[in-house]
Structures are given as structure tokens and as C-alpha cells.
C-alpha positions as CSV (number, residue, x, y, z in Angstrom):
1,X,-114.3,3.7,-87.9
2,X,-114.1,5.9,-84.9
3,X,-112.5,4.3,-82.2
4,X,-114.9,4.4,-79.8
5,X,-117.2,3.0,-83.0
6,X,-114.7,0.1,-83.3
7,X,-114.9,-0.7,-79.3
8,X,-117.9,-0.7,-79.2
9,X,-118.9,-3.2,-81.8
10,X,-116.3,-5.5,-81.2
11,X,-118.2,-5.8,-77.6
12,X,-121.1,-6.7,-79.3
13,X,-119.3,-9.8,-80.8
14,X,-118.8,-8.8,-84.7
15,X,-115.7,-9.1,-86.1
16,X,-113.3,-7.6,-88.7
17,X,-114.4,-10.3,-91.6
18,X,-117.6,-9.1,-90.5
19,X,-118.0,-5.5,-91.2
20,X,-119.2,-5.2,-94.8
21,X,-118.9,-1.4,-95.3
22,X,-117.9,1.5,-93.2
23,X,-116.6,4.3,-95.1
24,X,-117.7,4.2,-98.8
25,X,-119.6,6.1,-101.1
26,X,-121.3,3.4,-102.8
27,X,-124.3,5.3,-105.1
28,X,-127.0,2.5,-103.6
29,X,-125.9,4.0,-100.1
30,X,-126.5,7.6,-101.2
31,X,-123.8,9.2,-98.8
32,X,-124.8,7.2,-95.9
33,X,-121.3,6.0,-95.7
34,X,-119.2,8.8,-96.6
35,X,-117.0,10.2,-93.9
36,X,-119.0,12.5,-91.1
37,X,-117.8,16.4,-91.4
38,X,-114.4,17.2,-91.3
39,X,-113.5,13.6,-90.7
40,X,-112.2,11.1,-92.4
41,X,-114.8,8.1,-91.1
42,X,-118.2,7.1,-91.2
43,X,-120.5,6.3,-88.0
44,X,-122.2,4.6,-90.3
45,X,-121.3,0.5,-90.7
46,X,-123.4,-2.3,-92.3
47,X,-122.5,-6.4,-90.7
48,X,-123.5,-9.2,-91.7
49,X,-126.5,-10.6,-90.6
50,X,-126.6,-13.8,-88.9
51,X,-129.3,-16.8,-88.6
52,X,-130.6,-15.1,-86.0
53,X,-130.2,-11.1,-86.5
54,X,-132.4,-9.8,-84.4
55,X,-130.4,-11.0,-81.4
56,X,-127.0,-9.3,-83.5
57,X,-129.0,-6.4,-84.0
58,X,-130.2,-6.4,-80.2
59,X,-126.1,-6.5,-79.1
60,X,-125.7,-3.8,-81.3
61,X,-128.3,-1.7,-79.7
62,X,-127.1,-2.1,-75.8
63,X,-123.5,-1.1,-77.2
64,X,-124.9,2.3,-78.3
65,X,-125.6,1.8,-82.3
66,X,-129.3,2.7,-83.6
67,X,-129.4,-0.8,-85.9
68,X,-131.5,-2.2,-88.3
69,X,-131.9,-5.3,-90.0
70,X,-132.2,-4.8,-93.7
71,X,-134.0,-7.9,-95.5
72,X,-134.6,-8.6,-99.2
73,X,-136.1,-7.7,-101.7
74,X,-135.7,-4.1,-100.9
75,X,-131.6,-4.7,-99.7
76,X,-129.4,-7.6,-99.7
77,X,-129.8,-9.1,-96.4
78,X,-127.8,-7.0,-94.0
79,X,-127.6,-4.9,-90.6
80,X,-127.5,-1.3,-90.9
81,X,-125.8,0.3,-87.6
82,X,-125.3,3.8,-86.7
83,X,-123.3,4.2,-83.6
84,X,-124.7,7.3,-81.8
85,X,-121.5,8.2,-79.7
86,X,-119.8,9.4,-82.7
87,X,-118.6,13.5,-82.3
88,X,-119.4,14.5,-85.0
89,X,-122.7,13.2,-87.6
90,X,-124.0,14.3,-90.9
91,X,-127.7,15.0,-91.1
92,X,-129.0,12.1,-93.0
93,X,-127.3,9.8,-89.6
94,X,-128.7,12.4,-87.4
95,X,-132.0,11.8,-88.7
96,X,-131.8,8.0,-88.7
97,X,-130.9,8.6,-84.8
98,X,-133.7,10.4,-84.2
99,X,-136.0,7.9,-86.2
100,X,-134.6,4.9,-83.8
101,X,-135.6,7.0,-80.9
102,X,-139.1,6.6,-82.5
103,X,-138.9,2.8,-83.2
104,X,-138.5,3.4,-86.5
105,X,-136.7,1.7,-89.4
106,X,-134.5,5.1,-90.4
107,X,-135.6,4.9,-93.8
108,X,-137.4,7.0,-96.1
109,X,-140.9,6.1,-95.6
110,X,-139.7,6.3,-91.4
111,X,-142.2,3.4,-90.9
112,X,-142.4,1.6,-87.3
113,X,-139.4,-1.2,-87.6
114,X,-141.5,-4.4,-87.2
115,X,-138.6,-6.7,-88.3
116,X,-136.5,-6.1,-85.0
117,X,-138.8,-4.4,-82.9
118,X,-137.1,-1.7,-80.8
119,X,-137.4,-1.7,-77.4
120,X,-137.4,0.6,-74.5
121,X,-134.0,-0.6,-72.9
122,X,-132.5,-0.1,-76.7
123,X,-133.2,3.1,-76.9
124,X,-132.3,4.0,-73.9
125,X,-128.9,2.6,-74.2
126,X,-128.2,4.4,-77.4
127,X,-129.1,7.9,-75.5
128,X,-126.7,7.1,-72.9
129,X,-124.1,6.8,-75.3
130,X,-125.3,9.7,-77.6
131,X,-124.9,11.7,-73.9
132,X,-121.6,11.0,-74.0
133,X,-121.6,7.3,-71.5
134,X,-119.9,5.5,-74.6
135,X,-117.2,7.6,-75.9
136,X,-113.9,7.7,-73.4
137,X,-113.1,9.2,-70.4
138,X,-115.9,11.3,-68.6
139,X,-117.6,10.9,-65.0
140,X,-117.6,7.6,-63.5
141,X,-119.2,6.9,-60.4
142,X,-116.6,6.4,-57.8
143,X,-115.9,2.6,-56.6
144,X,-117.7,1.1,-60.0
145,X,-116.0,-1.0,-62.6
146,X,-116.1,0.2,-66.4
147,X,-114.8,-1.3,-69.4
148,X,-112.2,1.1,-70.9
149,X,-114.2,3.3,-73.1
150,X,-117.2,3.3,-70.6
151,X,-117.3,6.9,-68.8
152,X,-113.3,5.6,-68.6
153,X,-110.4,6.4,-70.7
154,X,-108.6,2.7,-71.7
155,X,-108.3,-0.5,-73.5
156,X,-111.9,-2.0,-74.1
157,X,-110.8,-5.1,-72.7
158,X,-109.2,-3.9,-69.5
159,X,-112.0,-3.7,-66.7
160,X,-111.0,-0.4,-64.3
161,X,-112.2,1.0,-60.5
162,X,-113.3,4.6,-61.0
163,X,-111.6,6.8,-58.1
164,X,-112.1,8.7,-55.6
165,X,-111.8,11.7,-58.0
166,X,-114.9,10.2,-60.2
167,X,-112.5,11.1,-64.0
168,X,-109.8,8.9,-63.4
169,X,-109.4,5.0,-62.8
170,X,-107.0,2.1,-61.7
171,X,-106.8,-1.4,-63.6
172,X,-108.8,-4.4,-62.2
173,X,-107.7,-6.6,-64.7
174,X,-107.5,-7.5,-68.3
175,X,-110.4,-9.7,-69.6
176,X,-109.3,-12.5,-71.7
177,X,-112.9,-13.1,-73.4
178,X,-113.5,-9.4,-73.7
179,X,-114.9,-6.5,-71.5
180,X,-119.0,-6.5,-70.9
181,X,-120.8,-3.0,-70.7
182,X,-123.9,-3.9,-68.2
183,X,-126.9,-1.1,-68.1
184,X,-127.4,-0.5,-64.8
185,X,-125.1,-2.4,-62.7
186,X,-121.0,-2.7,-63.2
187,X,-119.4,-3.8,-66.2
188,X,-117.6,-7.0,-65.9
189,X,-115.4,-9.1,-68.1
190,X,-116.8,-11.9,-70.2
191,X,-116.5,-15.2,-69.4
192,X,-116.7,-18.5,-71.5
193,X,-120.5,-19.9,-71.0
194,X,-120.6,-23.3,-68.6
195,X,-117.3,-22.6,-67.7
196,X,-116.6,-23.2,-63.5
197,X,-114.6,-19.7,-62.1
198,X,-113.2,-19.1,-58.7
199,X,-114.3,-16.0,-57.4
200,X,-111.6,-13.5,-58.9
201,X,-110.8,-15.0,-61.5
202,X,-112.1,-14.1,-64.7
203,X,-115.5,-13.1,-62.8
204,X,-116.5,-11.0,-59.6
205,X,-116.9,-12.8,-56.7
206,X,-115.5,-14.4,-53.3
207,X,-112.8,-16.3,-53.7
208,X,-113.1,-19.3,-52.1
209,X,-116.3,-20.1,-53.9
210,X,-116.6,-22.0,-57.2
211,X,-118.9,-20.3,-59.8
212,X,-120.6,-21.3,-63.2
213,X,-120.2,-18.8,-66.0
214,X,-124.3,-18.5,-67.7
215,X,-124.6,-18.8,-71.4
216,X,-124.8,-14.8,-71.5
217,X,-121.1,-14.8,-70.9
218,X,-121.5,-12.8,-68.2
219,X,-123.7,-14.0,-65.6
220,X,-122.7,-16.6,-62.8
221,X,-124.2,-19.0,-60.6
222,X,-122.7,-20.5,-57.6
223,X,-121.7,-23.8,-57.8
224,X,-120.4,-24.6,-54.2
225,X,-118.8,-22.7,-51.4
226,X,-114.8,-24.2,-51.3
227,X,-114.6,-25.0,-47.8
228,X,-110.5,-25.6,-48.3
229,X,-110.1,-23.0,-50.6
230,X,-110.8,-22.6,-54.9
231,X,-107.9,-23.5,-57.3
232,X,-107.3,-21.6,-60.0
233,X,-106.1,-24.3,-62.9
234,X,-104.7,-22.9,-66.3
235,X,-106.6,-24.1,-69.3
236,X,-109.3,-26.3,-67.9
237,X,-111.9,-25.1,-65.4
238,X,-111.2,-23.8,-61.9
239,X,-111.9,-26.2,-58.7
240,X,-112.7,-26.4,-55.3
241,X,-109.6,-27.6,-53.1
């Protein structure tokens, strides 16, 4: 996969055991899969699908991959992703692109995708990484926090300040659960759901106030304000003084 590929759809929570096809040149995928031009990779990766697949599919989306579900009886139950940040594409992804853009299901008949309806905020996610938000180093707006890949060059699960400079960056910290890019507002690192998080810790905040982590994994909640201080503790949840 292209790295910037790989980053990405690790963010959105699939893993290795999970990726059913990137590069191949299977005749049912009729050169979907085989490597973009003058590469040796595919953009194009097919996942498992889930109980729920629409909400894999939606993950997929905000990290910048036009995705499908695919459902029986025309495919084996699947997701189809294309990850639009990808130099370099062959027509036939170009075209699926372009058919996302229009809500579509990227497939021959270019129907309106009813199984996972796309939405706005999709869309416009995969554009900003098509324009080049998703794909390494580039122009970061000075004083915000990207995950490394985001607009900055480094490790997807280090969070950095861009500088002064806007191209460059300095490490905030490594996230342990895995670096969140937000759409319109700072990325952050993941934290674990109902989990209680000092400011700094883990999660943006003041640090002498206890927070709850939301079942997004990235959202918090205060839970009180530490009047002697928040403890950070190593392996169970954080505390007031």
C-alpha cells in the first residue's frame, strides 16, 4: 500500500488481518487492484466488513478513501476503498473517485449508493485529501496540532505543533491509542472511551482538571476541576489529588 494509504486506514481502525486485497490482479477484480502507473502498489484495498459496515465504511471516508460496501449476491460481502491521496491513479480508480464525489456506488451502472449513503462531510474529506491535506508534509497552519501524515511530515501516531514557518513541526507527544485526524478543528490523540484523563495526559486540556474520555475515543468531558492538583497513575485511570 502506499504509505500514506497504510496511515491512513490504520486511523480508521482496520487492521493488517483485516485487509483482504490490496495489490492483486484477481480476473473478478478486472485490474482494479493492480499496481497504479509506474508503481508497484494499488490505491485500491478491499476490508472486511463488519456487523455494522456502514459505520467502517463512514471511518474510512473522513480518513480520505472513496468506500463502498459491497453486499451479496452481486460480491461477497466486503468494503471496497479507494484512498484518494494516492500520487499517482489509474483511470478506472480515477473514475470511481469522481463517482463518490457524485454519491455514487463506483460501479458500472454508477447508480446513487443507497447502501451507505454518502454524505456531504464524506466527500468533502476525501477532497481535502485528494488536494493534497492527507499525504505528508505540506502547509500547516501555524500553532495547530496534526497527526504525522496530516499537512505534517511524521509518524501517524505522534501528534506535532506546526511552526512558525507553517512546513515544519515540533513533537507534542506520542499517542498510545493512535493519532485522530479531526475535520475542522486540531487533531488529537485517541483516548480509551470512559476512561478519566488529567488534562495533558493522553488528551488536551488543563492540567489540574480530571476529564472523561467519550465513546468516540476522542472527545472529553469534564469530570471535576482538581482543586489539589490531578494525578497521573500508570495503568488505571488518572485522579484528582
Amino acid at each position: 500500500m502506499y504509505p500514506a494509504a497504510y496511515s491512513a486506514i490504520k486511523r480508521a481502525g482496520v487492521t493488517d488481518s483485516q485487509l483482504t486485497q490490496t495489490y492483486g490482479d484477481a480476473e473478478a477484480s478486472v485490474g482494479t487492484h493492480c499496481p497504479e502507473p509506474g508503481t508497484k502498489y494499488s490505491a485500491a484495498t478491499d476490508v472486511t466488513s463488519t456487523s455494522s459496515p456502514c459505520t467502517r465504511v463512514h471511518r474510512l471516508r473522513m480518513e480520505g478513501f472513496a468506500a463502498w460496501s459491497r453486499v451479496p449476491p452481486t460480491f461477497s460481502a466486503h468494503i471496497h476503498a479507494v484512498y484518494a491521496g494516492t500520487p499517482v491513479l489509474k483511470q478506472s480508480l480515477k473514475n470511481q473517485i469522481n463517482s463518490f464525489y457524485q454519491k455514487r456506488n463506483g460501479l458500472a451502472n454508477n447508480a446513487i449508493d443507497t447502501i451507505c449513503p454518502i454524505t456531504q462531510a464524506e466527500i468533502d474529506a476525501v477532497r481535502r485529501v485528494q488536494g493534497g491535506g492527507g499525504g505528508g508534509g505540506g502547509s500547516c497552519v501555524a500553532g495547530g496540532s496534526y497527526c504525522g501524515g496530516d499537512k505534517v511530515t511524521g509518524d501517524p501516531n505522534t501528534l506535532y505543533r506546526c511552526n512558525a514557518d507553517g512546513k515544519t513541526a515540533t513533537v507534542i507527544r506520542s499517542c498510545a491509542h493512535g493519532c485522530s485526524v479531526n475535520s475542522g478543528r486540531d487533531d488529537s490523540c485517541r483516548c480509551v472511551a470512559g476512561s478519566a484523563y488529567c488534562g495533558g495526559n493522553v488528551i488536551d486540556g488543563d492540567a489540574d482538571t480530571l476529564y472523561r474520555c467519550g465513546s468516540d475515543s476522542v472527545s472529553t468531558t469534564v469530570i471535576k476541576k482538581c482543586s489539589n492538583g490531578c494525578q497521573w497513575n500508570t495503568g488505571v485511570d488518572d485522579s484528582c489529588k
